[in-house]
SERO-4910 file (N, C-alpha, C, O; in steps of 0.05 Angstrom, whole numbers):
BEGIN
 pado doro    nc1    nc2    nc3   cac1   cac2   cac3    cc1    cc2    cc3    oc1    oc2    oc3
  Unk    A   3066   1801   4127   3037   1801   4127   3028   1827   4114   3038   1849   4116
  Unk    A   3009   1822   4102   2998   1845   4082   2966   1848   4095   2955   1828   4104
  Unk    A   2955   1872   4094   2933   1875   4098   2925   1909   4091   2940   1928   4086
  Unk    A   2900   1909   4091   2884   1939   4075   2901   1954   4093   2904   1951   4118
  Unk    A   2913   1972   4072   2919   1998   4091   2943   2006   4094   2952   2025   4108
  Unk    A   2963   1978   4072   2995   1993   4083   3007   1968   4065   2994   1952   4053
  Unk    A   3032   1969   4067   3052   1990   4075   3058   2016   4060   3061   2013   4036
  Unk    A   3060   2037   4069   3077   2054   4061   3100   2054   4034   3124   2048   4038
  Unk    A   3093   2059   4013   3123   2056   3994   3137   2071   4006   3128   2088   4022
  Unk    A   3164   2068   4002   3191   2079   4012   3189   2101   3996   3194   2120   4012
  Unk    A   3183   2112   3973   3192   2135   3960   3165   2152   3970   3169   2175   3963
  Unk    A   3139   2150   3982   3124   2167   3984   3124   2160   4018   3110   2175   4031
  Unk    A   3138   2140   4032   3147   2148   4060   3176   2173   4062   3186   2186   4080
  Unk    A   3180   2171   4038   3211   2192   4039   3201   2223   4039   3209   2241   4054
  Unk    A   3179   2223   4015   3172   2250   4014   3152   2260   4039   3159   2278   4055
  Unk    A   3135   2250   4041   3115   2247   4071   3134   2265   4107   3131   2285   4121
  Unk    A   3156   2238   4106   3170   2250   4123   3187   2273   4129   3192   2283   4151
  Unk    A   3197   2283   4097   3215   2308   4103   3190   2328   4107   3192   2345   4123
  Unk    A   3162   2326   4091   3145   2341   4092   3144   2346   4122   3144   2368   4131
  Unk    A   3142   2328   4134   3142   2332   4171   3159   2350   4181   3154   2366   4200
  Unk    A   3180   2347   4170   3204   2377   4184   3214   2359   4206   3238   2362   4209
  Unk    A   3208   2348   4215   3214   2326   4233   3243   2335   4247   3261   2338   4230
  Unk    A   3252   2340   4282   3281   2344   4282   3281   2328   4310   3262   2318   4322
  Unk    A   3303   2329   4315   3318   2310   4343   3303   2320   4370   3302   2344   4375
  Unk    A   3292   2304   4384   3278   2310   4405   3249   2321   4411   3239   2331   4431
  Unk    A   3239   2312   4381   3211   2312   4369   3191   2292   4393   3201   2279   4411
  Unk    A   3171   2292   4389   3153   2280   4404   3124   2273   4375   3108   2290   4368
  Unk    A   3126   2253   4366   3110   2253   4347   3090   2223   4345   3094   2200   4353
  Unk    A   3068   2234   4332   3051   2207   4328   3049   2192   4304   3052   2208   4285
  Unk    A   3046   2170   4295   3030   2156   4272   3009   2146   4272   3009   2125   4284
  Unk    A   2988   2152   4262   2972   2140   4272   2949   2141   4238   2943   2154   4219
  Unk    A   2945   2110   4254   2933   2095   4236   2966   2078   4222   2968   2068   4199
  Unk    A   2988   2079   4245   3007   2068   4233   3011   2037   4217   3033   2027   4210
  Unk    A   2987   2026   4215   2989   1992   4202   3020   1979   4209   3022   1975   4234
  Unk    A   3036   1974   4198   3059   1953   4202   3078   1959   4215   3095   1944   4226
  Unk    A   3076   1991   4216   3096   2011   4240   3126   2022   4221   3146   2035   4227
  Unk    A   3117   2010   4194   3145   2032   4177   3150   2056   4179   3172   2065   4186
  Unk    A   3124   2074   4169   3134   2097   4179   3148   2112   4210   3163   2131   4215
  Unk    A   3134   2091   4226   3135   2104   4253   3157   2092   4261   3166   2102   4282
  Unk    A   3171   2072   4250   3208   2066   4247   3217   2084   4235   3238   2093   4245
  Unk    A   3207   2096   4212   3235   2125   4193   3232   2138   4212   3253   2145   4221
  Unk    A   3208   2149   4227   3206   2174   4242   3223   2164   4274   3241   2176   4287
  Unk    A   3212   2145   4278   3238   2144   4306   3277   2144   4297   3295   2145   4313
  Unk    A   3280   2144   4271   3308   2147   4270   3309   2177   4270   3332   2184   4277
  Unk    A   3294   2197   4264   3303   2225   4282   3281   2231   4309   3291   2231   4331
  Unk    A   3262   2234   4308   3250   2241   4342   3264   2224   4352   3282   2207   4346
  Unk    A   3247   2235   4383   3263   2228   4407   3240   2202   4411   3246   2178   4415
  Unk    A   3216   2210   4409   3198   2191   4415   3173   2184   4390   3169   2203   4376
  Unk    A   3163   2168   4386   3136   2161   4375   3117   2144   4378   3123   2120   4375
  Unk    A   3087   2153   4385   3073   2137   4383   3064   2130   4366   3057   2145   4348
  Unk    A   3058   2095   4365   3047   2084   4338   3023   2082   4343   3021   2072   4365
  Unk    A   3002   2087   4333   2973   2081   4334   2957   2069   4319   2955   2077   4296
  Unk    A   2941   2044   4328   2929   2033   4309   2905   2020   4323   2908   2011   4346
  Unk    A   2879   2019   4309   2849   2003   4325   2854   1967   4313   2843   1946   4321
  Unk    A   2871   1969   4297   2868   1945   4278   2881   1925   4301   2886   1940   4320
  Unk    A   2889   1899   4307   2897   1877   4314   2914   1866   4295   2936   1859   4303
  Unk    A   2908   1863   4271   2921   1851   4260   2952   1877   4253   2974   1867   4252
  Unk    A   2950   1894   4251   2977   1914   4258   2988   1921   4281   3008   1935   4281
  Unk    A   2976   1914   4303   2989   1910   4327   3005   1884   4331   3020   1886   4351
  Unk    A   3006   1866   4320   3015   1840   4320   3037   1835   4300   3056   1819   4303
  Unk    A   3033   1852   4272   3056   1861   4261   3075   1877   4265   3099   1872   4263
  Unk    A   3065   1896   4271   3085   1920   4290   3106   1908   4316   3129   1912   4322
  Unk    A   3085   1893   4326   3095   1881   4357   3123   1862   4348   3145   1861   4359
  Unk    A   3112   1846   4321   3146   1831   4316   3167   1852   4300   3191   1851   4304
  Unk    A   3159   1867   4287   3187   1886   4270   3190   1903   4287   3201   1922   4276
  Unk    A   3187   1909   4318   3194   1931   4338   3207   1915   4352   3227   1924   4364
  Unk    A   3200   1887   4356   3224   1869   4376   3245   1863   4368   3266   1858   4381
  Unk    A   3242   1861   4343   3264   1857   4329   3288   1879   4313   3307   1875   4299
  Unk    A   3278   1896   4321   3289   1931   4309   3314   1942   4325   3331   1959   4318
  Unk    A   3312   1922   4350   3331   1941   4358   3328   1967   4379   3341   1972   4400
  Unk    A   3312   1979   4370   3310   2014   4388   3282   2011   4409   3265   1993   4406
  Unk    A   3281   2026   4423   3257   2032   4440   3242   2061   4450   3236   2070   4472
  Unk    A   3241   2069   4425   3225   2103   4425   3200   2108   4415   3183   2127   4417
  Unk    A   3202   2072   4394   3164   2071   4389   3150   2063   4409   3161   2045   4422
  Unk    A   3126   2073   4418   3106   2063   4435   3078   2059   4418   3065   2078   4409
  Unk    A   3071   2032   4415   3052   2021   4406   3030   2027   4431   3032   2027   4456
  Unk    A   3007   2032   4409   2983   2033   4428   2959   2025   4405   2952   2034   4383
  Unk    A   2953   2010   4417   2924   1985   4404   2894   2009   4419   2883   2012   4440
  Unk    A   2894   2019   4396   2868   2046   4408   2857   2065   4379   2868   2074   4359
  Unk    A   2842   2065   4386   2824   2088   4370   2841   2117   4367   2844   2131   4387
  Unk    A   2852   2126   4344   2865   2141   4341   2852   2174   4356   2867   2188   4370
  Unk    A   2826   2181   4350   2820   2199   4366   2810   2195   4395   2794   2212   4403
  Unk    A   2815   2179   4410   2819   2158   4431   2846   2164   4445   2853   2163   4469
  Unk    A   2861   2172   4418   2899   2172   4426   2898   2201   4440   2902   2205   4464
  Unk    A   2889   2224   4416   2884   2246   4414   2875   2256   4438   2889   2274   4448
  Unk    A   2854   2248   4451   2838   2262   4464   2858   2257   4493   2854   2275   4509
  Unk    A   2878   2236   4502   2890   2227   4522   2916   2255   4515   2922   2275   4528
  Unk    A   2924   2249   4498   2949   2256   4482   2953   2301   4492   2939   2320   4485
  Unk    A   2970   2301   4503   2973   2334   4509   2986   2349   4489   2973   2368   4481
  Unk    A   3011   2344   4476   3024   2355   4460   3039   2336   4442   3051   2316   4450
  Unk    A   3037   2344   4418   3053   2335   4398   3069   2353   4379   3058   2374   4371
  Unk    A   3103   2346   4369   3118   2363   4360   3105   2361   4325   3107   2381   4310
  Unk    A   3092   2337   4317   3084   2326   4298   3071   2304   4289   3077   2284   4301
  Unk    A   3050   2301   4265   3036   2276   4274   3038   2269   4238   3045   2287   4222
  Unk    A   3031   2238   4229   3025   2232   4202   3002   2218   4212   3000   2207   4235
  Unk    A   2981   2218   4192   2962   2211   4185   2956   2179   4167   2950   2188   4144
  Unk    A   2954   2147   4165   2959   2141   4151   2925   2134   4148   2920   2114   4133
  Unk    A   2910   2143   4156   2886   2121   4162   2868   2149   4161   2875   2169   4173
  Unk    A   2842   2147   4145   2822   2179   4139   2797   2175   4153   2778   2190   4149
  Unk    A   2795   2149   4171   2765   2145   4185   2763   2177   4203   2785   2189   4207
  Unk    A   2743   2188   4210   2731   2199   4226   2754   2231   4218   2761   2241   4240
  Unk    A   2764   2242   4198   2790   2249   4193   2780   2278   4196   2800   2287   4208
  Unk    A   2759   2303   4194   2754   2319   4203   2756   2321   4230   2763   2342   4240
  Unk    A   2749   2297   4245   2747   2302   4279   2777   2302   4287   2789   2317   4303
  Unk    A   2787   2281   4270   2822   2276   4281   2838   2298   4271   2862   2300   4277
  Unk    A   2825   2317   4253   2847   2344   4247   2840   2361   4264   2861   2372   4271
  Unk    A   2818   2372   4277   2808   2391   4293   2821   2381   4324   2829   2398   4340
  Unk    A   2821   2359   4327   2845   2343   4353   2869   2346   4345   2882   2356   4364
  Unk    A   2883   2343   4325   2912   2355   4323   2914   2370   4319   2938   2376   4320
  Unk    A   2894   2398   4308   2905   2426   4314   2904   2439   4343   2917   2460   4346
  Unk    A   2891   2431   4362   2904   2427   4389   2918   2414   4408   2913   2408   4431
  Unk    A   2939   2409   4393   2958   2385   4408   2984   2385   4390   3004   2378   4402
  Unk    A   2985   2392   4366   3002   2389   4354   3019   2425   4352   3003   2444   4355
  Unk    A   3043   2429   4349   3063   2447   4346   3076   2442   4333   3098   2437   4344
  Unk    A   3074   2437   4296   3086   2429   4282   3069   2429   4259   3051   2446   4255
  Unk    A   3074   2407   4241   3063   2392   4213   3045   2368   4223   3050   2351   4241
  Unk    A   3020   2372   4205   3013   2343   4197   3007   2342   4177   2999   2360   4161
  Unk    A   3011   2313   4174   3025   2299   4140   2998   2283   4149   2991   2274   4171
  Unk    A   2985   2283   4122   2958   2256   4112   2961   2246   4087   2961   2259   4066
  Unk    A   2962   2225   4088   2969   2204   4064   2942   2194   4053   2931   2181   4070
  Unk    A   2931   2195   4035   2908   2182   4026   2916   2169   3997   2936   2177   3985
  Unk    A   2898   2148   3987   2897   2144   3962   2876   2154   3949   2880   2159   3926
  Unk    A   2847   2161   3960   2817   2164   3950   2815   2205   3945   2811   2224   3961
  Unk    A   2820   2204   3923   2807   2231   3914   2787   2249   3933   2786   2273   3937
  Unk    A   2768   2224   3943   2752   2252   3960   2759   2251   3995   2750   2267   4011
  Unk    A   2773   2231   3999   2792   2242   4029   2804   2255   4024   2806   2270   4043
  Unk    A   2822   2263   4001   2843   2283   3996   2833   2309   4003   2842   2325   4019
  Unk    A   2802   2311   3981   2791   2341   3982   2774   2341   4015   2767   2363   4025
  Unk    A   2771   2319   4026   2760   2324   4056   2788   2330   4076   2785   2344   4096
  Unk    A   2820   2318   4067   2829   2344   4086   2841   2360   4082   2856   2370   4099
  Unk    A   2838   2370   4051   2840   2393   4051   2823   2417   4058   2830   2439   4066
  Unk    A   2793   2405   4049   2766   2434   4063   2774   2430   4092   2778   2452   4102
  Unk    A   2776   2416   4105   2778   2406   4142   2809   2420   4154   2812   2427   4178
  Unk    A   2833   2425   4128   2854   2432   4144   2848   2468   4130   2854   2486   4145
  Unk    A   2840   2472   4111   2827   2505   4109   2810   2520   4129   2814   2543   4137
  Unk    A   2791   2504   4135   2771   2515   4161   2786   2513   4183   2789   2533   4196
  Unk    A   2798   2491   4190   2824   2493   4210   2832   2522   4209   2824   2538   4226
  Unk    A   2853   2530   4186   2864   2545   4180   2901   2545   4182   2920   2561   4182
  Unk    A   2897   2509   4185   2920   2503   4181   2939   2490   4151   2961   2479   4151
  Unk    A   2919   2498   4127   2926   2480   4108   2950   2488   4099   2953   2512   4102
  Unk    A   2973   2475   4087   2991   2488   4075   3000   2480   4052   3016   2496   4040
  Unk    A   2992   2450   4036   2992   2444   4011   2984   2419   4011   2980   2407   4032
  Unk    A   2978   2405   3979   2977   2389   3977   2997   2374   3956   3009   2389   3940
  Unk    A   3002   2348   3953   3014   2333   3935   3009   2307   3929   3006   2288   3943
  Unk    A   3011   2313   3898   3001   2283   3888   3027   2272   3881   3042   2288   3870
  Unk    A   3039   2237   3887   3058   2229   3887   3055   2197   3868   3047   2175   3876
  Unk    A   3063   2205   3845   3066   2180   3823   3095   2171   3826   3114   2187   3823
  Unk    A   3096   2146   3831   3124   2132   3839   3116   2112   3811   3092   2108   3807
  Unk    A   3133   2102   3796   3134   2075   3781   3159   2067   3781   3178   2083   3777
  Unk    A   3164   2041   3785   3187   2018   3793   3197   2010   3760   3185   2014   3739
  Unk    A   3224   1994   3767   3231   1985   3739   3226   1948   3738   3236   1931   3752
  Unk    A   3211   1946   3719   3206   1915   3712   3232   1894   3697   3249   1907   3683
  Unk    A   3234   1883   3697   3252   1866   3677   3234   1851   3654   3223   1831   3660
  Unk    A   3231   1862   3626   3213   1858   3602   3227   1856   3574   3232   1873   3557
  Unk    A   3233   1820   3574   3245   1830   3540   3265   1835   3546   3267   1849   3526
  Unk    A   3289   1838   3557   3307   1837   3558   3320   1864   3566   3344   1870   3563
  Unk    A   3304   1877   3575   3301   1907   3578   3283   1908   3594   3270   1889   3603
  Unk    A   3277   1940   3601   3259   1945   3633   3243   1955   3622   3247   1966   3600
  Unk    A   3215   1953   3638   3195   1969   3630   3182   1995   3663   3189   1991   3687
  Unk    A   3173   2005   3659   3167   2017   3689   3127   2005   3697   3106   2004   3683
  Unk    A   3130   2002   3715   3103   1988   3732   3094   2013   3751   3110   2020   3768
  Unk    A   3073   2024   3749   3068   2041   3772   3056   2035   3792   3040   2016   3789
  Unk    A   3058   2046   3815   3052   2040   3841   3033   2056   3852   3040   2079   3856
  Unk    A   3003   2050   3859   2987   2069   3869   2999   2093   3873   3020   2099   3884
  Unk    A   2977   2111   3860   2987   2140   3867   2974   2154   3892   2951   2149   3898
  Unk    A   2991   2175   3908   2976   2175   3937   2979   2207   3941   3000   2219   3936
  Unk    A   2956   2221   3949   2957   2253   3960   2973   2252   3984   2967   2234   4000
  Unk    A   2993   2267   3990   3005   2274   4012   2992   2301   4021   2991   2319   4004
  Unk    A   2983   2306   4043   2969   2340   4043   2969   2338   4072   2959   2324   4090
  Unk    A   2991   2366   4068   3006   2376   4088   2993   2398   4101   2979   2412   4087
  Unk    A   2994   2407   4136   2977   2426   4155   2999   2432   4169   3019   2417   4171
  Unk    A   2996   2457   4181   3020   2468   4192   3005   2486   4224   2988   2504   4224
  Unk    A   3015   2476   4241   3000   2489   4263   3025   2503   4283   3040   2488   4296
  Unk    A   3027   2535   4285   3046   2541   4308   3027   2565   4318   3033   2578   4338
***
């Protein structure tokens, strides 16, 4: 099932995550996680993760590729991401996949979080909203723009197809 908001490409879930620093016995969130990919790469090193999402229709996706996965360190929660936040005491690390209300939700993970947060956007001016939001923070620590293109089969030969390009922009809170 496909819907606004995801999935995650594998090559800009690859870079996203090492950006996290991510290590064994982590305690980390996703939120705004849609189909729960990322918040599967990230449970193969934490110890724990919550998946977060307001949507229904990604709780119902998530709910079948987590029964079927195998492991039990994601915890899905069908909730308002700054909803999560405000319950939520400490986090080793959080990703960002979703930019609603995204000033309030960085000023909530720079108290709660002891680590990185990673925000994924495609829209040019969420990018520059968290980066002014993780500067006044005073947690900003970079940004990156991530052009992935795939190989086509064309003519007898390949051609490359690109794949939405997406800001990764990284906050660092200790």
């Amino acid at each position: 099932m496909r819907f606004k908001g995801g999935p995650t490409q594998d090559e800009v879930m690859a870079v996203s995550i090492q950006k996290l620093g991510l290590k064994k016995g982590d305690v980390v969130a996703d939120i705004g996680c849609g189909t729960c990919k990322v918040a599967m790469a990230m449970a193969e090193i934490a110890e724990k993760v919550y998946a977060v999402d307001v949507r229904k229709e990604a709780m119902d996706v998530s709910r079948v590729k987590l029964n079927t996965w195998g492991k039990s360190n994601v915890e899905l929660r069908h909730q308002d991401g700054i909803d999560f936040l405000k319950e939520c005491d400490h986090l080793d690390g959080a990703f960002v996949g979703g930019t609603r209300r995204l000033d309030e939700m960085l000023a909530l993970l720079k108290d709660r979080v002891d680590g990185r947060i990673v925000v994924n956007t495609v829209l040019l001016s969420s990018m520059n909203k968290a980066v002014v939001s993780m500067n006044k923070l005073g947690i900003f620590k970079e940004a990156i723009h991530v052009q992935v293109s795939r190989s086509h089969d064309l003519a007898g030969s390949i051609m490359f197809r690109p794949i939405d390009p997406v800001f990764i922009i990284v906050g660092e809170v200790n």
